[in-house]
ZAKOL-883380 format. One line per 4 residues: for each residue x, y, z of N, C-alpha, C, O, CB. Coordinates in Angstrom, 3 decimals, padded with zeros to 6 digits. Each point is the difference from the previous one (the first is absolute). Glycine has a CB too. Layout:
ZAKOL-883380
X:Y:Z:X:Y:Z:X:Y:Z:X:Y:Z:X:Y:Z; ...
end
This chain:
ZAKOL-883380
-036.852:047.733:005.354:-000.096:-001.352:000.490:-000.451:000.042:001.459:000.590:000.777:000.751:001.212:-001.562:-002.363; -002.673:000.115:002.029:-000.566:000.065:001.109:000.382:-000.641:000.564:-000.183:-001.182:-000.292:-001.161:001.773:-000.144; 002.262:-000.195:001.820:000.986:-001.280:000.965:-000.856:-001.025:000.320:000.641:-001.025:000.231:000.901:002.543:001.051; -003.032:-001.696:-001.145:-000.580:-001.344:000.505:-000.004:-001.190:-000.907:-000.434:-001.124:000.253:-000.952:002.501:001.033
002.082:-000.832:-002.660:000.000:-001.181:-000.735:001.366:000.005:-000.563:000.057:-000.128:-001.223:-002.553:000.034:000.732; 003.776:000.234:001.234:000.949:000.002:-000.020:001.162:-001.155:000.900:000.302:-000.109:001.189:-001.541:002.401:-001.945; 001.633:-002.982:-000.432:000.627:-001.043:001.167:001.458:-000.005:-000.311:000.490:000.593:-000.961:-002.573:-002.282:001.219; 002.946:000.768:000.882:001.280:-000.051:-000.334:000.086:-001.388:000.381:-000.690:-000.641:000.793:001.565:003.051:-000.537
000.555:-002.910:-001.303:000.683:-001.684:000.251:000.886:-000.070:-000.424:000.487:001.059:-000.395:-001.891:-002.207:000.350; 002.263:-000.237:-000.171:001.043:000.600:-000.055:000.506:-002.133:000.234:-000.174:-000.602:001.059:-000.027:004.388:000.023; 000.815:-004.459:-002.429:000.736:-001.107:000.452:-001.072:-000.830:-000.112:-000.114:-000.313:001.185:001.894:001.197:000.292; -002.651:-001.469:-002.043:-000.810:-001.473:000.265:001.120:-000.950:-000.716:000.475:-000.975:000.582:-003.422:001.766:-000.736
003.293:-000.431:-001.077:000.882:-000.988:-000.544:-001.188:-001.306:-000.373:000.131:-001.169:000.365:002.400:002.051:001.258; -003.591:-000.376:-002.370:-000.946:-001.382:-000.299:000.790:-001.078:-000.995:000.677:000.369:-000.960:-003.045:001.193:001.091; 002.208:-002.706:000.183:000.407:-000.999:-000.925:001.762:-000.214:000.586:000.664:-000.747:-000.718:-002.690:001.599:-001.686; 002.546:-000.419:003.276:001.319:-000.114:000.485:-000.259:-001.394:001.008:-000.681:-000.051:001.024:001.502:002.982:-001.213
-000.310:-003.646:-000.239:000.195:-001.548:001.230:001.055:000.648:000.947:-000.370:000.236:001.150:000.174:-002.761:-002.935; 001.658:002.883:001.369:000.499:-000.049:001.222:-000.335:001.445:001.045:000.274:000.089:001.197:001.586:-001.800:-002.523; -002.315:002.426:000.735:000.014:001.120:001.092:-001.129:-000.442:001.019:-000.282:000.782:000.908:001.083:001.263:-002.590; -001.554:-003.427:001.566:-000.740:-000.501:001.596:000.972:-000.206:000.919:-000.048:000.296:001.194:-001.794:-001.564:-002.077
003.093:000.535:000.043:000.996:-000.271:000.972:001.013:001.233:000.915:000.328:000.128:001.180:-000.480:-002.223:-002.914; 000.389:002.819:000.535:001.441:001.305:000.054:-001.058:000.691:000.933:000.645:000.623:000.844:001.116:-000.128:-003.635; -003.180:-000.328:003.015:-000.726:000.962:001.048:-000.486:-000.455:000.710:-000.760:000.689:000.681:000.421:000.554:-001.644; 000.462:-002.613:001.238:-000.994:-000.889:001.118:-001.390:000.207:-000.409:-000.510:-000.210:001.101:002.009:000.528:001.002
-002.411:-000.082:-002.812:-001.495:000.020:-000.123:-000.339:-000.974:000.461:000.737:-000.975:000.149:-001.000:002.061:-001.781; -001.013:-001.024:001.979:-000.788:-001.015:000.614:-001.045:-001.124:-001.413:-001.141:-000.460:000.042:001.066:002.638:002.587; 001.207:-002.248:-003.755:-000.931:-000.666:-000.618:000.625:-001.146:-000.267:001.113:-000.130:000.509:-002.297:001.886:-001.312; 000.512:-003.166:-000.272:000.471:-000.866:-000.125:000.501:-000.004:-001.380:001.003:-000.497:-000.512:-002.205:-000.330:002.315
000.461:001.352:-002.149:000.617:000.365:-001.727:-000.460:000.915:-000.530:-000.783:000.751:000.582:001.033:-002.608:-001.173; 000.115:002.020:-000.626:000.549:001.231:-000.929:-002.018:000.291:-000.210:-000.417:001.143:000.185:003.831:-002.052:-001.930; -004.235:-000.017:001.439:-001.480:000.294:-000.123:-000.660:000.249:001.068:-001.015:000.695:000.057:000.990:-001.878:-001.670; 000.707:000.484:002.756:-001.004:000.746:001.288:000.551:001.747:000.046:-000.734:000.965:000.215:000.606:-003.674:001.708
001.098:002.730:-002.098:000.453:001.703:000.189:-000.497:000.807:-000.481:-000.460:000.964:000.612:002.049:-001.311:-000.470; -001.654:000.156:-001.649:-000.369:000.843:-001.085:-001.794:-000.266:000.476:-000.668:000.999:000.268:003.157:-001.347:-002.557; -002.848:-000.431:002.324:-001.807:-000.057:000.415:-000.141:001.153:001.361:-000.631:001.056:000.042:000.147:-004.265:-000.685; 001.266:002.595:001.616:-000.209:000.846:001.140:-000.029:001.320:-000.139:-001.061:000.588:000.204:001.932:-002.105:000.806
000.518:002.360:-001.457:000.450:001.322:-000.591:-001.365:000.578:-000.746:-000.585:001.064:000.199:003.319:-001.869:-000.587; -003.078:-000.416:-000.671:-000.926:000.988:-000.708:-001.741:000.471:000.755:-000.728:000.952:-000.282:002.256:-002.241:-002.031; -001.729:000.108:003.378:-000.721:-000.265:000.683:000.208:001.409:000.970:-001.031:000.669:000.064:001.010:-003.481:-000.610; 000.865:003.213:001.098:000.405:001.312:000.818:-000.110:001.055:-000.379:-000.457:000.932:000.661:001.649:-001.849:000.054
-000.678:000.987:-002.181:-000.089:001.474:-000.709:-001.785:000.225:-000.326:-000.658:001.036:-000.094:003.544:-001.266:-001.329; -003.232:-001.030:001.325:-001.297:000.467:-000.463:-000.684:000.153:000.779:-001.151:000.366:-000.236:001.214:-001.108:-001.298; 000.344:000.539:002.642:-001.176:000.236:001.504:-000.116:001.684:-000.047:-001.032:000.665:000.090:002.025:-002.993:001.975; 000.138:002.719:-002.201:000.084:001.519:000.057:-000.188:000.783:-001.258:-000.821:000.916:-000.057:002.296:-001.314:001.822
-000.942:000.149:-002.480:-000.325:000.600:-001.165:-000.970:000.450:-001.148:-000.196:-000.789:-000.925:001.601:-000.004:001.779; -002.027:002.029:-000.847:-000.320:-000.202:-001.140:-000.050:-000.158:-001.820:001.057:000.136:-000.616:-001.271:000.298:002.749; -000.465:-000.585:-002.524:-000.177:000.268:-002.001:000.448:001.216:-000.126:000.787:000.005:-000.947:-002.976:-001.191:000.199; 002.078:002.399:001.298:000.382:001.212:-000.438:001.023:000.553:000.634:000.418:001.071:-000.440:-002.365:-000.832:-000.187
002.654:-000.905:001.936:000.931:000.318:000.660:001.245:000.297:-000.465:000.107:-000.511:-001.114:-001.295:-000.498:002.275; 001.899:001.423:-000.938:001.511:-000.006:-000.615:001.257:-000.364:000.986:000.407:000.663:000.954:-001.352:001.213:-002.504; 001.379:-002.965:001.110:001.430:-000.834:000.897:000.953:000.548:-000.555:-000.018:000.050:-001.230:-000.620:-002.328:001.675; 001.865:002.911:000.360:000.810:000.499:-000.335:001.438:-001.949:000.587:000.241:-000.458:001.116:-001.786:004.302:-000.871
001.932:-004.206:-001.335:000.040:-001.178:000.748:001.914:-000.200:-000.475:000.517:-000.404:-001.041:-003.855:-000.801:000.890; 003.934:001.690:001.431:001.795:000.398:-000.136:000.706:-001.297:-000.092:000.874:-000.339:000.798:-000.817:002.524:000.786; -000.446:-002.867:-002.537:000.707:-000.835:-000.812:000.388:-001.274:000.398:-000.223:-000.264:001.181:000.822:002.099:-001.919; 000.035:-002.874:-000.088:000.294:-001.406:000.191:-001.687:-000.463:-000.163:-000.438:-000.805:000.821:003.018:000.881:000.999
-003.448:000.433:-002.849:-001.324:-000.532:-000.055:000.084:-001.819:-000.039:-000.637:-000.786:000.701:-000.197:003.319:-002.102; 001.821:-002.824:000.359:-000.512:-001.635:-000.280:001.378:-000.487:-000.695:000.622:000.802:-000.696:-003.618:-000.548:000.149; 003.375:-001.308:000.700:000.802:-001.168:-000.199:-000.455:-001.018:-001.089:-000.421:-001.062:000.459:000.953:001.406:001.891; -000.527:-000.243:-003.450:-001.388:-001.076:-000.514:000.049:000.235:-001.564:000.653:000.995:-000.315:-002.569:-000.688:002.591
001.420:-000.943:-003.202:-000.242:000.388:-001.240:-001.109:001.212:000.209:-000.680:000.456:000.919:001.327:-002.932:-002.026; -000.428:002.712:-000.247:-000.607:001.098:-000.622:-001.697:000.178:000.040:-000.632:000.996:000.352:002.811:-001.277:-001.791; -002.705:-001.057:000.947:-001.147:-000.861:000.257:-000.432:-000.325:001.207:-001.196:-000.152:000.245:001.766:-000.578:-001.958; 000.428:000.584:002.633:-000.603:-000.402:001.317:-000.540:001.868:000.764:-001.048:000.299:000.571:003.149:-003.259:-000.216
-001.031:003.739:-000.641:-000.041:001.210:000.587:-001.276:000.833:-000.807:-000.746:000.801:000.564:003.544:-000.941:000.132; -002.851:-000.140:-001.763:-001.578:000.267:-000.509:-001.617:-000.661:000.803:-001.015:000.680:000.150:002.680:-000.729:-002.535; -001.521:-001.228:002.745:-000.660:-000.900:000.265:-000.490:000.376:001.621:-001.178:-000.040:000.354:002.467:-001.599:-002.299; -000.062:002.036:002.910:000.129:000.711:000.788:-000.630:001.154:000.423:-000.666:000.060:001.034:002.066:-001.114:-001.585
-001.053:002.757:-000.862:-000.564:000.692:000.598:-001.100:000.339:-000.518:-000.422:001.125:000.271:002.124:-000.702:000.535; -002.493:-001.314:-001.713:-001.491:000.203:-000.308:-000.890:-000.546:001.049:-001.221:000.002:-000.160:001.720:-000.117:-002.212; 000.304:-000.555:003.900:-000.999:-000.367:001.047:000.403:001.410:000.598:-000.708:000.193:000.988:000.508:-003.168:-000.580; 000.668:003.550:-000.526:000.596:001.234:001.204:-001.176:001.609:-000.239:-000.190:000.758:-000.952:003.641:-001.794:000.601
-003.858:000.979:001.397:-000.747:001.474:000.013:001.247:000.986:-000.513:001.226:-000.103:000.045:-003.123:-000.364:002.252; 000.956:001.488:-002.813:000.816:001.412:000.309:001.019:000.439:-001.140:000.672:-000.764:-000.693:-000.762:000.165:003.254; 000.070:001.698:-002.600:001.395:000.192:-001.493:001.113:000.491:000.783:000.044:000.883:000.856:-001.482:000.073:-003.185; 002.803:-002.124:001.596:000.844:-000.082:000.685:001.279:001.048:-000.339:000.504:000.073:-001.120:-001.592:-002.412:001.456
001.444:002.989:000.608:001.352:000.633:-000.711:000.986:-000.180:000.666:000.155:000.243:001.197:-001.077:001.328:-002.121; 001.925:-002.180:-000.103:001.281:-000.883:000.540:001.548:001.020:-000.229:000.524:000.642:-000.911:-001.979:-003.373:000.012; 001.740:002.391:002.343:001.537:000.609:-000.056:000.624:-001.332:-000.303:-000.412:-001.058:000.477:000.475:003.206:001.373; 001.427:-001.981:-003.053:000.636:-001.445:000.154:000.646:-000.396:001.308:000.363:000.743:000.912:000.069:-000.527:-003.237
-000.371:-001.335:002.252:000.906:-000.701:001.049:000.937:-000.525:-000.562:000.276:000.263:-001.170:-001.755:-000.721:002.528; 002.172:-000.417:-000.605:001.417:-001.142:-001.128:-000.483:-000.499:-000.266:000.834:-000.513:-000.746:000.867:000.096:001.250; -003.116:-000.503:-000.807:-000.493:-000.826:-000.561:-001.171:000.135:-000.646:-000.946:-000.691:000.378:002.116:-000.185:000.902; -001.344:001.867:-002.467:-001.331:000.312:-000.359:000.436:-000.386:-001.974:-000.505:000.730:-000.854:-000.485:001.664:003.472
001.774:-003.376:-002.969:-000.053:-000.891:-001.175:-001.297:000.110:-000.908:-000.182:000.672:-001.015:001.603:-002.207:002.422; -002.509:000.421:-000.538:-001.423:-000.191:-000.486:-000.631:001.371:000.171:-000.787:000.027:-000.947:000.582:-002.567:001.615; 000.094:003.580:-000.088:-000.020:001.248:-000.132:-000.273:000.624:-000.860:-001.037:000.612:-000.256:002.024:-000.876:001.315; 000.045:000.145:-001.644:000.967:000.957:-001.066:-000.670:-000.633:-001.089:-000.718:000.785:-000.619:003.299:-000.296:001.676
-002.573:-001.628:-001.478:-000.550:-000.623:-000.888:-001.661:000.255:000.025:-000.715:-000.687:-000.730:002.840:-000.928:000.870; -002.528:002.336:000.479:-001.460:000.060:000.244:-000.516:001.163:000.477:-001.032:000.102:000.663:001.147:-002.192:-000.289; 000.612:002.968:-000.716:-000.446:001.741:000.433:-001.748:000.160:-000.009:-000.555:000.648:000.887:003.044:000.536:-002.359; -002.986:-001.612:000.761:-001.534:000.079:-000.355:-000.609:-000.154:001.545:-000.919:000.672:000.469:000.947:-001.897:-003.215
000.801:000.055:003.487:-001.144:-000.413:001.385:000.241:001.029:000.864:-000.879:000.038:000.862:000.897:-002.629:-000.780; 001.027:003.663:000.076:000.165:001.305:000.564:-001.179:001.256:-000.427:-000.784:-000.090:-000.945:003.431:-000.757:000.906; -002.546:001.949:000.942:-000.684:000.963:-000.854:001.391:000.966:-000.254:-000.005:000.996:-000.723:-002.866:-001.145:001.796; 004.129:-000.385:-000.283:001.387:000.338:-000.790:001.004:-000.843:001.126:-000.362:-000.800:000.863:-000.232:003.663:-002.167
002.076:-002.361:000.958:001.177:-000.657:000.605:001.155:000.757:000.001:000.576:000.261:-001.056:-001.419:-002.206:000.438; 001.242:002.323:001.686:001.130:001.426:000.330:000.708:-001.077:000.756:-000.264:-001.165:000.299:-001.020:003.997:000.022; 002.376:-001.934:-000.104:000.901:-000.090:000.327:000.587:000.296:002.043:000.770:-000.336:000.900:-000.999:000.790:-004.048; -001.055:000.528:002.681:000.227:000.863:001.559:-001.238:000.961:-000.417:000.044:000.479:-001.133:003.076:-000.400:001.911
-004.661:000.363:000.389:-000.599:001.098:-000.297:000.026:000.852:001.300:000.408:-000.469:001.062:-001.768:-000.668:-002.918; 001.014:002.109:001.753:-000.862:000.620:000.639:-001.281:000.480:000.223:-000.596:000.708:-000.812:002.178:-000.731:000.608; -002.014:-000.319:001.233:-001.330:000.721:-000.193:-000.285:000.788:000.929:000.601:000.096:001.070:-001.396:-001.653:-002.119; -000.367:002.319:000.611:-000.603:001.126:001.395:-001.498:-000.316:-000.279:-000.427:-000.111:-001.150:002.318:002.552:001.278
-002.866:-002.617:001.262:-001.039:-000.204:-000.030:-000.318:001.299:000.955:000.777:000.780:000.551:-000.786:-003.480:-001.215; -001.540:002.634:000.653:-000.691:001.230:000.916:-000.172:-000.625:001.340:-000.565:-001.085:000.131:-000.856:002.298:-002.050; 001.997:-000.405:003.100:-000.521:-000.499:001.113:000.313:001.157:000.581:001.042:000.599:-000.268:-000.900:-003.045:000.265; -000.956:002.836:000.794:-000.277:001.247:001.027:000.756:-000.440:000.977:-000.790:000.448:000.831:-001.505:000.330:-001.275
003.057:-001.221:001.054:000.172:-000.148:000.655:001.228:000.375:000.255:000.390:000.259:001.138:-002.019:-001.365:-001.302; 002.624:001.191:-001.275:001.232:-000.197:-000.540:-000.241:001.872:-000.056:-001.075:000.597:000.048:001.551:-003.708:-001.584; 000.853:003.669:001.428:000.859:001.590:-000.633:-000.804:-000.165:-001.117:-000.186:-000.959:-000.749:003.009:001.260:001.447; -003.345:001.046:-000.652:-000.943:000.281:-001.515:-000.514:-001.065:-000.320:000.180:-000.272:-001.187:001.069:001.794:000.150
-001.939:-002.399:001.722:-001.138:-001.071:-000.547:000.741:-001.066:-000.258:-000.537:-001.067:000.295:-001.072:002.507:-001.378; 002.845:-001.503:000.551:000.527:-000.872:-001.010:001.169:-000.820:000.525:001.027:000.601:000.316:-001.780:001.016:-002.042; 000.691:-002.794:001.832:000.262:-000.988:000.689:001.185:-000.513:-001.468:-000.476:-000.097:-001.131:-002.252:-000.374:003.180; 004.307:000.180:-001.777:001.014:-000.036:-001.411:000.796:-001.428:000.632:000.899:-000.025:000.841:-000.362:003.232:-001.789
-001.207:-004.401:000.224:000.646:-001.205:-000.086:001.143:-000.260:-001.295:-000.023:000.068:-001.229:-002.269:-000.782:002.471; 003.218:000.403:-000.251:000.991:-000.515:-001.170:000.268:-001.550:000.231:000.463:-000.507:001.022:000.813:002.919:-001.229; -001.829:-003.322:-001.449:000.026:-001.074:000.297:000.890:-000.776:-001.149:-000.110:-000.014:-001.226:-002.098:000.429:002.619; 003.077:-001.016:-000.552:001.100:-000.994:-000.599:000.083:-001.305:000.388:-000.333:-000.293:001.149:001.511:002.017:-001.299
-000.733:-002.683:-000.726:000.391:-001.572:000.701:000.999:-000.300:000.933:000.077:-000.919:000.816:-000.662:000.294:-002.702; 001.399:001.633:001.605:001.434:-000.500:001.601:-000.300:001.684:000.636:-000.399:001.043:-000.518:003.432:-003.111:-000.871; -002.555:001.621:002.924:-000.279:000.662:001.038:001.137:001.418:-000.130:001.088:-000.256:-000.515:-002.090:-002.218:001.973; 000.839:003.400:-001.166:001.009:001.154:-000.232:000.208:000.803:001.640:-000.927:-000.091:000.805:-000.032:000.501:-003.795
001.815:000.099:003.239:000.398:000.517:001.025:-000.495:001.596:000.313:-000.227:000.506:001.099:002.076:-002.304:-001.519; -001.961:002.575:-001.283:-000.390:000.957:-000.068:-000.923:000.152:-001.483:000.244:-000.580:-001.059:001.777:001.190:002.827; -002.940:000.176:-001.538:-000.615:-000.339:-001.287:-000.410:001.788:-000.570:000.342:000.843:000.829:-001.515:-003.894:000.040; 000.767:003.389:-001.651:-000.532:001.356:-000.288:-001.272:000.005:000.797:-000.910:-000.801:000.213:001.936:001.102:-002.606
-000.659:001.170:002.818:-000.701:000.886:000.746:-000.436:-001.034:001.712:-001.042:000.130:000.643:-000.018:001.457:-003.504; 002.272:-002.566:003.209:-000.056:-000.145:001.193:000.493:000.505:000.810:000.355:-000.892:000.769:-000.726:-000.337:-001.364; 000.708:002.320:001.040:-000.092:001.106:000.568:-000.669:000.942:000.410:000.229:001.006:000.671:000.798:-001.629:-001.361; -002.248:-000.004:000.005:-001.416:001.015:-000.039:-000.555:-000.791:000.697:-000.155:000.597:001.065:-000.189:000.611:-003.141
-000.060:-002.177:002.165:-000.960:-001.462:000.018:-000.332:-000.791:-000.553:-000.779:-000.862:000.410:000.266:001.563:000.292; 001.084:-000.632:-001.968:-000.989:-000.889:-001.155:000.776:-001.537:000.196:001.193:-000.198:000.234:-001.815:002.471:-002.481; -000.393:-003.205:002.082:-000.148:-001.379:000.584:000.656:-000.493:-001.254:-000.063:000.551:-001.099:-002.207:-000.691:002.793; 003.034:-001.182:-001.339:001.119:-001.185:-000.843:-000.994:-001.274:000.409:-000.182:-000.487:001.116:003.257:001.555:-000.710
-003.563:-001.382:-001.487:-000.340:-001.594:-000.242:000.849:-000.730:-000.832:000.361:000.457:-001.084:-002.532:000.047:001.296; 002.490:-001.500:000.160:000.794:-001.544:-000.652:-000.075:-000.949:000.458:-000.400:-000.243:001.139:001.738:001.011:-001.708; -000.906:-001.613:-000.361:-000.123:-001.836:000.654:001.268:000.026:-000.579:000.690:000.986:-000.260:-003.323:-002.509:000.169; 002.951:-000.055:-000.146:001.460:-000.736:-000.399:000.474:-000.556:001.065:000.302:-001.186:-000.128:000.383:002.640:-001.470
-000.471:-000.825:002.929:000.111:-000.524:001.361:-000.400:-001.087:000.412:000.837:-000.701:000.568:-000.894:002.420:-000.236; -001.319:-002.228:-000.468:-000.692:-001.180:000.597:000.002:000.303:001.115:000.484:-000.971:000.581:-000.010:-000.616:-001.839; -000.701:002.313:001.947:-000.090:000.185:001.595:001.402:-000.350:000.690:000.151:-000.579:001.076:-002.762:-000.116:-001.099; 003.586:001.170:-000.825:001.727:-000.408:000.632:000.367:001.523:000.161:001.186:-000.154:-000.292:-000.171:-002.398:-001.216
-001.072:003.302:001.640:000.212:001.640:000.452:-000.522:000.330:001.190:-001.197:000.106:-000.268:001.072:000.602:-001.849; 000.272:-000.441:003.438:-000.441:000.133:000.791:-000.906:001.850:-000.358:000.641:001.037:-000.169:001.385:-003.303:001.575; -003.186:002.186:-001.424:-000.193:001.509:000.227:000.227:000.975:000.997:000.022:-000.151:001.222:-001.230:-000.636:-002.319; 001.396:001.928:000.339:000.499:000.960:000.714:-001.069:001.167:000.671:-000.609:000.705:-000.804:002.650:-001.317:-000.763
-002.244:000.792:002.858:-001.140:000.725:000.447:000.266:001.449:-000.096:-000.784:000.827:000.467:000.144:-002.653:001.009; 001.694:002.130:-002.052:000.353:001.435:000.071:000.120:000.166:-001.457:000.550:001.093:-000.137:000.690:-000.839:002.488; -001.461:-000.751:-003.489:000.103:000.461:-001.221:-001.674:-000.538:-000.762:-000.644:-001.035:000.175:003.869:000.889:-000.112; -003.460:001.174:-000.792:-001.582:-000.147:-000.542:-000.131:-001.071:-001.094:-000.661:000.272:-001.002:000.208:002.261:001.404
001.065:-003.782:-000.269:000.126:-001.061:-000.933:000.006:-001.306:000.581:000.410:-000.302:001.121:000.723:001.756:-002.455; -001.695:-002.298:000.344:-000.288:-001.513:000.746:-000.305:-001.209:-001.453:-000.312:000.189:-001.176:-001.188:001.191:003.904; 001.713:-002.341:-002.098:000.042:-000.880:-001.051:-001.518:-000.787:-000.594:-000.739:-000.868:000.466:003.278:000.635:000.651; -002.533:000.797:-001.986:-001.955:-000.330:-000.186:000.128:-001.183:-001.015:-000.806:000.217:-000.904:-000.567:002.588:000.990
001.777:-003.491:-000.215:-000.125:-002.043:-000.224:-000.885:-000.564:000.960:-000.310:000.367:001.133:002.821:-000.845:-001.726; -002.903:-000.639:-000.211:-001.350:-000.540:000.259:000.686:-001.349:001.046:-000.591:-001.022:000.349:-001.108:001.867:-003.090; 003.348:-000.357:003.122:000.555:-001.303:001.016:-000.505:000.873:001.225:-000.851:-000.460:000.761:003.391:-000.931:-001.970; -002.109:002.410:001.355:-000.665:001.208:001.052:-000.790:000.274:000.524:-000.094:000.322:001.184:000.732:000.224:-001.843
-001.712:-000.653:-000.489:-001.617:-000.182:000.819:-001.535:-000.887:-000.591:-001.086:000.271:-000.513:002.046:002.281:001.217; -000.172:-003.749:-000.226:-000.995:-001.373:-000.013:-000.561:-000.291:-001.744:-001.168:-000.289:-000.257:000.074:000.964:003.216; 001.995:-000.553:-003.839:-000.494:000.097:-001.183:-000.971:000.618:-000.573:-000.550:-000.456:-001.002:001.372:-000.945:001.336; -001.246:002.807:000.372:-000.570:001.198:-000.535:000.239:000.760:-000.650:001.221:000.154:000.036:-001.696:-000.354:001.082
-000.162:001.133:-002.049:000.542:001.474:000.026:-000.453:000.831:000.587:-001.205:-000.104:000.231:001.719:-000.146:-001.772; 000.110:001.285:001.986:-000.433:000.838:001.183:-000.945:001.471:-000.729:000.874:000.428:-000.753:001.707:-001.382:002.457; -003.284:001.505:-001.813:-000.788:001.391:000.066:001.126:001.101:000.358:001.095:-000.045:000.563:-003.525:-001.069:000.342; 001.657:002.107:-001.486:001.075:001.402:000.792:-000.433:000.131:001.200:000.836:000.300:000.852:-000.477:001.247:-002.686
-001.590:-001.709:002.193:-000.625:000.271:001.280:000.986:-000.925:000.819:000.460:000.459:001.046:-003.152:000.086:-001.762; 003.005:-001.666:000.360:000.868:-001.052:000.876:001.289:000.498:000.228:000.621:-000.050:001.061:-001.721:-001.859:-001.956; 001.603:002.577:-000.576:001.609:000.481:000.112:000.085:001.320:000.963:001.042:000.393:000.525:-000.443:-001.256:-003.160; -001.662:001.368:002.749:-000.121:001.407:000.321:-000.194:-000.455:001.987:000.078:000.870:000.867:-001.560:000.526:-003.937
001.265:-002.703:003.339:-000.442:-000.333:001.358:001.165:-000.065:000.485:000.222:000.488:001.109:-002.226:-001.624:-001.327; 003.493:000.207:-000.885:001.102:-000.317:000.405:000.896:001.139:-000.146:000.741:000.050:000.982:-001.253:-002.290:-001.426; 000.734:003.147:-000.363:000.394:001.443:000.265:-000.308:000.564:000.967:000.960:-000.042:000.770:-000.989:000.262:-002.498; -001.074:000.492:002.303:-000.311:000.274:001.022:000.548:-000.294:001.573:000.063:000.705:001.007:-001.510:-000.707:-002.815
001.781:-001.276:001.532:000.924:-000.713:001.115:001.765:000.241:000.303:000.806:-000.220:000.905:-002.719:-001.540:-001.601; 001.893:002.434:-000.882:001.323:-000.101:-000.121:000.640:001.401:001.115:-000.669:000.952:000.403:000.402:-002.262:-003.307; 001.585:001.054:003.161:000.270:001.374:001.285:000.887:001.158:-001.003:000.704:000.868:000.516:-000.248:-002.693:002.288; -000.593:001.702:-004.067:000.740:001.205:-000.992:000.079:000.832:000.791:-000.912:000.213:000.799:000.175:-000.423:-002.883
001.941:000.945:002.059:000.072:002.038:000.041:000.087:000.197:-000.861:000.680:-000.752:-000.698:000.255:001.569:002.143; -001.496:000.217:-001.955:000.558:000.762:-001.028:001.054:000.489:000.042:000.185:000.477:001.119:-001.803:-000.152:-001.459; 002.810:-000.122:-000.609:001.025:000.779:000.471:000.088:001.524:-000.118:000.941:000.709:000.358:-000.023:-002.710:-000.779; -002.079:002.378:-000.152:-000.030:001.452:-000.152:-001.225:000.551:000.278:-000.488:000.966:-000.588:002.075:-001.103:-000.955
-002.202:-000.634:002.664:-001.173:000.395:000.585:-001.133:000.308:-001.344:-000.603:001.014:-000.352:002.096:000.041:002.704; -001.457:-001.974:-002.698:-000.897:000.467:-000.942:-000.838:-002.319:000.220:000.318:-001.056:000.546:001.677:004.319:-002.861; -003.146:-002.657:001.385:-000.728:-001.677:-000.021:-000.704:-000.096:-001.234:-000.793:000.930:-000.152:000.259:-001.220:002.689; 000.575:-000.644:-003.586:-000.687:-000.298:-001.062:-001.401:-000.385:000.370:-000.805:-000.317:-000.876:002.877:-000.274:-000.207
end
């Protein structure tokens, strides 16, 4: 998988009325959101891209969440959240649906090339192989967790950053920032 067509998200909650309210969004209703959102993902995204997208996708019938992600670039792979109902009922609009993954992509830049994301819907304190370096993505938060500049994890919901999804190149800008030690002198 080639990181330039690799994205992360995390929380739109399409078709949810109250979460404009429970997150303050800047919309007026449940159709300006879901237009906007889809309007964002597609600025960035492409047809062949792959969204790794950490859950709470949609609030909504089954039909609406179909209706939904046939406007959406990109094949989506969904971690659950607490609210993935219409989801579940609709495995087909995934290219799958875990629970919790991991992944490792190629980046030179990373210990032996290989750059080891562990991605879940709620935020964890310690995750596998963070001790090494390997990076924690989640949402569920809504931007209510203050991040932490000393641990290689951050909250990648689309309340976080302007109703986007972010690139690795993007996640890899906000890591970079981060002030980790390793604790055993060692770096992923």
């Amino acid at each position: 998988m080639n990181t330039t067509q690799v994205w992360f998200t995390s929380d739109h909650h399409f078709g949810h009325k109250n979460i404009i309210e429970y997150s303050k969004r800047p919309f007026a209703d449940v159709q300006e959101m879901d237009a906007e959102m889809i309007k964002r993902w597609n600025e960035k995204v492409g047809n062949n891209d792959h969204v790794f997208h950490l859950g709470d996708f949609a609030l909504c019938s089954t039909n609406k969440l179909r209706e939904i992600r046939q406007q959406l670039n990109g094949k989506i792979h969904l971690i659950n959240g607490n609210h993935e109902s219409a989801a579940q009922d609709c495995p087909d609009c995934f290219e799958w649906i875990k629970d919790y993954y991991e992944l490792t992509l190629a980046d030179a830049d990373a210990s032996r090339g290989q750059r080891h994301l562990v991605l879940f819907h709620y935020a964890m304190r310690v995750w596998n192989a963070s001790h090494y370096g390997a990076w924690h993505l989640y949402g569920h938060s809504h931007a209510s967790l203050p991040d932490d500049d000393k641990a290689l994890s951050f909250d990648i919901g689309v309340d976080c950053h302007d109703f986007y999804p972010l690139s690795y190149a993007e996640v890899k800008t906000i890591m970079d920032k981060k002030n980790w030690t390793p604790p055993f002198g060692l770096r992923n």
